[in-house]
N, C-alpha and C positions, 0 to 999 in steps of 0.2 A: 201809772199811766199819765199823769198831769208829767210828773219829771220828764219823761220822755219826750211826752208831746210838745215843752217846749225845749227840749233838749232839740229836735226835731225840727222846730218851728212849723208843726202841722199837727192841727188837731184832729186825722184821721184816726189817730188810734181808739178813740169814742166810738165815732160813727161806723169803721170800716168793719167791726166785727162785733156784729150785735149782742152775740152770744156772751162775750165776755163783758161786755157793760151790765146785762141785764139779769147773770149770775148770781152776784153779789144780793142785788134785789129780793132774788129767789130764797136762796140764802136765809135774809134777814129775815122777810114774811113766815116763813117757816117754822124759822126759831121764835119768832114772836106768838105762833102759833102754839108752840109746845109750851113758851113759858105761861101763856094764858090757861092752856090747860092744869100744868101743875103748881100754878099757885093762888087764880081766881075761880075756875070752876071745882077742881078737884085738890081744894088744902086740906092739908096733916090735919086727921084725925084728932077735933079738940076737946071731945068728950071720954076720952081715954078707954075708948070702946077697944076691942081685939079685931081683927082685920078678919076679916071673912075669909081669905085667899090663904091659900099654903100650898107648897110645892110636897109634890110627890117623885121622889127622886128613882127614876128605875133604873138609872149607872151612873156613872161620874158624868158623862157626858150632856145627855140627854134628860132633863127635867122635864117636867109637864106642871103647868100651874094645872091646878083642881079648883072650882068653887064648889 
């Protein structure tokens, strides 16, 4: 968008479509979200305990986690 917009010489391409400025935003928040979850709230197992969770597979397709 920067190249354009001075390709341009108008920086409406910011302002005129908000959705596309504010995307990115979303975006990052998000993934900032996930990474907090897996690797400050919920980090690898360091007491070398076995995972309570296993999958019960009733076709190839179709799993179901179990706890």
């Amino acid at each position: 968008m920067p190249v354009q917009s001075k390709d341009q010489g108008s920086w409406v391409n910011f302002y005129g479509n908000i959705g596309k400025v504010l995307y990115p935003w979303v975006s990052i928040l998000y993934d900032s979200i996930i990474m907090g979850q897996h690797y400050v709230i919920y980090p690898d197992n360091k007491k070398g305990l076995t995972s309570m969770y296993y999958y019960v597979v009733l076709s190839d397709f179709y799993p179901i986690l179990v706890v």
